[in-house]
C-alpha positions as CSV (number, residue, x, y, z in Angstrom):
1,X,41.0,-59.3,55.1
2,X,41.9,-55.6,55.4
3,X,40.9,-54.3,59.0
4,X,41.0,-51.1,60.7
5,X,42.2,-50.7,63.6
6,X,40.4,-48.4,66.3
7,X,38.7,-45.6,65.9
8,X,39.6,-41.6,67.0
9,X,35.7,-40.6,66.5
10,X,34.3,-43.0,67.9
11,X,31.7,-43.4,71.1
12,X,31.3,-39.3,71.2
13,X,28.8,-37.7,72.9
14,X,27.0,-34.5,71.8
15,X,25.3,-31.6,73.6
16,X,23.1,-28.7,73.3
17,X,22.6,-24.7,73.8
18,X,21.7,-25.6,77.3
19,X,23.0,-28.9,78.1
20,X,26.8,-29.9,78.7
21,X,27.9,-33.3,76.3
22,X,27.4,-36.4,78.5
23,X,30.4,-38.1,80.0
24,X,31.9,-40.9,77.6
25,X,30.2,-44.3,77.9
26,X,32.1,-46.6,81.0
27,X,31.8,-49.5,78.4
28,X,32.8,-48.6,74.8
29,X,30.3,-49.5,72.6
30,X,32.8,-48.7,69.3
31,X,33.4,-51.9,66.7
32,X,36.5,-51.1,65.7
33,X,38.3,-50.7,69.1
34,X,36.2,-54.2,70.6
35,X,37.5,-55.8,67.4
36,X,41.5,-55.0,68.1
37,X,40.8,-56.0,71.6
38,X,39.8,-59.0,70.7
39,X,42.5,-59.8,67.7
40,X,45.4,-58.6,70.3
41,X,44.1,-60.7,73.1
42,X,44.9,-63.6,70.9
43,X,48.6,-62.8,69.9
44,X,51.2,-60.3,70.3
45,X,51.8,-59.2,67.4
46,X,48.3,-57.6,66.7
47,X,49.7,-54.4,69.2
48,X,48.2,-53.0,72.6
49,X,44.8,-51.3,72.0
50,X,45.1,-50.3,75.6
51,X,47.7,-47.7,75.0
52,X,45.3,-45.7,72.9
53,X,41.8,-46.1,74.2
54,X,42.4,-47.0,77.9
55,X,43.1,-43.3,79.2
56,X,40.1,-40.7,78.2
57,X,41.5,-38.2,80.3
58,X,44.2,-38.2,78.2
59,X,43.0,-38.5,74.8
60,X,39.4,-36.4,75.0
61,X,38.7,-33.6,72.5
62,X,36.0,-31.0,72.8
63,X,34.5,-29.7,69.5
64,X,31.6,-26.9,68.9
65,X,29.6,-26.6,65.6
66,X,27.9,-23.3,65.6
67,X,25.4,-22.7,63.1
68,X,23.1,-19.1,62.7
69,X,20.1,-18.1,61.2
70,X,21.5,-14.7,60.4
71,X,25.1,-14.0,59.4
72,X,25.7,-10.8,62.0
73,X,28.6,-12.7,64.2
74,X,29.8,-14.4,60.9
75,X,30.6,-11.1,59.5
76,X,32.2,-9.8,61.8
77,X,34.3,-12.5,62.6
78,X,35.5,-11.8,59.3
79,X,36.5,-8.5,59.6
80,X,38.1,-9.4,62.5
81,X,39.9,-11.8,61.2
82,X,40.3,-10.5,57.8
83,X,39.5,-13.4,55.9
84,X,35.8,-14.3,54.4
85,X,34.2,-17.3,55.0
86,X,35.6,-20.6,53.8
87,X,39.0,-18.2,52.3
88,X,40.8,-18.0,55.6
89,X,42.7,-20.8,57.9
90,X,42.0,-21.5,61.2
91,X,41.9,-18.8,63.3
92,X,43.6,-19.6,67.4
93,X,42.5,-17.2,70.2
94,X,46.1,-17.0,72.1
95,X,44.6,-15.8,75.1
96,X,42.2,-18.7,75.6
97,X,42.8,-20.5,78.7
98,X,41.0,-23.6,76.4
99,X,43.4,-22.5,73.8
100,X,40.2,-21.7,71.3
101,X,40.4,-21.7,67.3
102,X,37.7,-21.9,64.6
103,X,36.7,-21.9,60.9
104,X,33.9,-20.3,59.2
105,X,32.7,-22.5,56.5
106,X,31.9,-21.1,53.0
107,X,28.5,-21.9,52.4
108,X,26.7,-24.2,52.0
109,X,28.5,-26.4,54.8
110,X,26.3,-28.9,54.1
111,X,23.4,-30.3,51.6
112,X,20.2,-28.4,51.9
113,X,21.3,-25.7,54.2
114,X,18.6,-23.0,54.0
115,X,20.1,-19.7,52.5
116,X,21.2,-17.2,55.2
117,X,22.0,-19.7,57.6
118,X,26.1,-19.9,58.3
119,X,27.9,-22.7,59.5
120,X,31.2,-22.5,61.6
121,X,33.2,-25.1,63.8
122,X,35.8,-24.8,66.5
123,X,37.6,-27.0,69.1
124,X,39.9,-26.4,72.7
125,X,43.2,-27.5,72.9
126,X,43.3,-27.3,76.3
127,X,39.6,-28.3,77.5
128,X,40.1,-29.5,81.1
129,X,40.8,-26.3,82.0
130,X,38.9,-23.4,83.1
131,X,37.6,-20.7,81.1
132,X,38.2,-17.5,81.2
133,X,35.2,-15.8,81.0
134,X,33.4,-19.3,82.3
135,X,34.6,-20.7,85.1
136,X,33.8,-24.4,84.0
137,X,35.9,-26.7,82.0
138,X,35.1,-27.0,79.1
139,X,33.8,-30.6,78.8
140,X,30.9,-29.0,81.5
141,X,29.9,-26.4,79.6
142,X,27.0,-26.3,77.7
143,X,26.6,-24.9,73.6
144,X,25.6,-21.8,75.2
145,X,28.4,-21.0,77.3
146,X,31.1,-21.9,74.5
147,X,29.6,-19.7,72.6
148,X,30.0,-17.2,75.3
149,X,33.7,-17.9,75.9
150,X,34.6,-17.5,72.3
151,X,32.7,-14.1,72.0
152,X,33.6,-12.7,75.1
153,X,37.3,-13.7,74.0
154,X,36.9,-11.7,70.8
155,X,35.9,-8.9,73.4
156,X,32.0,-8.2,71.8
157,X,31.1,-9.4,75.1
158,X,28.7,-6.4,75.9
159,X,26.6,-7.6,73.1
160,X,26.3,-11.3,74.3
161,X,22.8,-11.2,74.3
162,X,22.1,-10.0,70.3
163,X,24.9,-11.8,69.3
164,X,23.9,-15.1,70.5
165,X,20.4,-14.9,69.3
166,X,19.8,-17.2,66.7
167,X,23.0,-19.5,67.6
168,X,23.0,-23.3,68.0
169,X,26.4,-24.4,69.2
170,X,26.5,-28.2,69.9
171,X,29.6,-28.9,71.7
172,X,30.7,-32.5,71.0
173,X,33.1,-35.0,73.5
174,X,35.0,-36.9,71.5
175,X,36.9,-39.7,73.5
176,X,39.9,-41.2,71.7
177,X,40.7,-37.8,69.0
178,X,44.1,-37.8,70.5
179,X,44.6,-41.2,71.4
180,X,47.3,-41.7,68.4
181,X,49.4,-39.2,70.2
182,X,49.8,-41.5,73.3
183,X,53.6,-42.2,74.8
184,X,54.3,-45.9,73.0
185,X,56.8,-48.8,72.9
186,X,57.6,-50.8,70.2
187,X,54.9,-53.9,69.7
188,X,52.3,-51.1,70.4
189,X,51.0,-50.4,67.4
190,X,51.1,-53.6,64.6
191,X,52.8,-53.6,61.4
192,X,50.3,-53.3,58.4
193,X,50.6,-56.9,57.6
194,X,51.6,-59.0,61.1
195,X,54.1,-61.0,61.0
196,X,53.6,-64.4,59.7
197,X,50.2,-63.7,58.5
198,X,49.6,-64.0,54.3
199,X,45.5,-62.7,54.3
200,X,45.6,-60.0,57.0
201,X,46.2,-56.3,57.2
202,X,45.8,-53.7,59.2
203,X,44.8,-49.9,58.2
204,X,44.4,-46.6,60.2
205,X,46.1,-44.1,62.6
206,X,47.1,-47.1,65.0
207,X,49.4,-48.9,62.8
208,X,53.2,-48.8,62.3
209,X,54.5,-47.0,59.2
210,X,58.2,-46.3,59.5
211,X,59.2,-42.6,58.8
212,X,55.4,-41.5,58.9
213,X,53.5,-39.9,60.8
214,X,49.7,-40.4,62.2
215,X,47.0,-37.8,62.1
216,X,46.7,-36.9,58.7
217,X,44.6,-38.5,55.9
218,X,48.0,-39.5,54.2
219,X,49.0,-41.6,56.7
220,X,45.4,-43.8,56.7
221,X,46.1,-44.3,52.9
222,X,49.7,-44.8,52.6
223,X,48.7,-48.1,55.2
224,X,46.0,-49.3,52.5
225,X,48.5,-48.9,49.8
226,X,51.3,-50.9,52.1
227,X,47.7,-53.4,52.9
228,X,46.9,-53.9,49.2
229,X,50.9,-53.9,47.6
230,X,52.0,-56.6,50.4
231,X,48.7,-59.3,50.1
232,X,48.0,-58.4,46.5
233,X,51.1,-57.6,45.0
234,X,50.3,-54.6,43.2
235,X,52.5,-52.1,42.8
236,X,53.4,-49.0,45.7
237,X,52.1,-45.6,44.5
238,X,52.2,-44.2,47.3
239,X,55.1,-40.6,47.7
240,X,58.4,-41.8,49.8
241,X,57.2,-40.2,53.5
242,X,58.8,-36.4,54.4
243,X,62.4,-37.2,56.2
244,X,62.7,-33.9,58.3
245,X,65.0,-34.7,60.2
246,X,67.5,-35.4,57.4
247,X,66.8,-31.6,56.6
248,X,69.6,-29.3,58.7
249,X,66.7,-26.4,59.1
250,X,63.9,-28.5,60.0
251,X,66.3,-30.4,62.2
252,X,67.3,-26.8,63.9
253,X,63.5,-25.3,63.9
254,X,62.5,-28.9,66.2
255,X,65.6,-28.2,68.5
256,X,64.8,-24.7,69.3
257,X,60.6,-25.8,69.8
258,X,62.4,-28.5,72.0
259,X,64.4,-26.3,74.2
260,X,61.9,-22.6,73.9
């Protein structure tokens, strides 16, 4: 039995153009966090799901998908930023107050999108606090005003009213996207197999994988390689994880970020 453990998407909640995302459900309705409640109610060693998913305020993310019928604010958010569509990284406002960044998407974003229409996606760092341009957080704001935040921020915002025609942002509240990032112990995340168990593994962001580290797509595989070497005994062909910190400059670069 190969389980994952928890989930960062799940139980979000999306909006409109005019309406904010509703608040997170008071009950969690997700599978995969009920599950590790359940497994780590009945021994220790299965780790603390409570760490992760028992503090939204702490782990909430707010996301915005904009997509156009006309490519007017597309293009020139790419001569703006100087990279096309698709060809560029993400792009960070610095003087967002929500710590805004974004991504145009080469098209088509996704299957069946009607030529002309353009697809782009963007997130706040920093969405419990007040805009700059609207005074909401950004949790309360609806697709509309996000949309207005990130133009006025790119400073087009005397042609708000052109500029928006045609949009449809959908903000989206997304409980437990930072949850793997919460202050831990040890015991509070499970090795990938448990201790004393011979047909169980865990897989995921929420397990323990020495010298690794969560939030990337190499870190949910590397614990179904460790899942499927350990109960199967097939081989590990999975990359040694990235020591840093046995490299003098990374080791120096992490100091400075430390003390600046």
């Amino acid at each position: 039995m190969i389980v994952t453990l928890g989930s960062m998407t799940a139980d979000a909640t999306a909006g409109t153009m005019a309406a904010p995302p509703p608040p997170p459900p008071v009950q969690r309705r997700s599978g995969a966090w009920a599950l590790w409640e359940r497994l780590a109610a009945k021994s220790p060693a299965f780790g603390r799901p409570a760490v992760f998913c028992g503090d939204v305020e702490r782990t909430k993310w707010v996301t915005f998908t904009v997509t156009h019928t006309d490519d007017r604010l597309v293009r020139r958010i790419e001569r703006f930023s100087d990279s096309p569509a698709g060809q560029g990284g993400l792009v960070t406002l610095k003087d967002s107050s929500w710590g805004l960044t974004f991504h145009l998407f080469h098209p088509p974003a996704y299957a069946g999108q009607p030529p002309g229409t353009q697809v782009w996606w963007g997130y706040g760092l920093f969405a419990d606090r007040a805009g700059d341009f609207v005074a909401k957080t950004m949790p309360a704001c609806t697709g509309a005003e996000i949309l207005t935040e990130v133009i006025s921020h790119l400073g087009w915002r005397d042609e708000l009213p052109a500029l928006l025609e045609g949009a449809r942002c959908i903000p989206c509240l997304l409980p437990y996207t930072t949850s793997q990032f919460m202050p831990r112990a040890p015991g509070d995340r499970p090795p990938v197999v448990p201790p004393g168990t011979v047909n169980l593994a865990f897989v995921g962001q929420y397990v323990e994988i020495p010298d690794n580290v969560v939030y990337t797509v190499e870190y949910s595989i590397h614990s179904a390689a460790l899942a499927v070497a350990t109960l199967l005994g097939a081989p590990q062909r999975v990359p040694a994880a990235y020591r840093g910190l046995e490299h003098p400059n990374a080791l120096i670069a992490a100091i400075k970020r430390l003390v600046d």
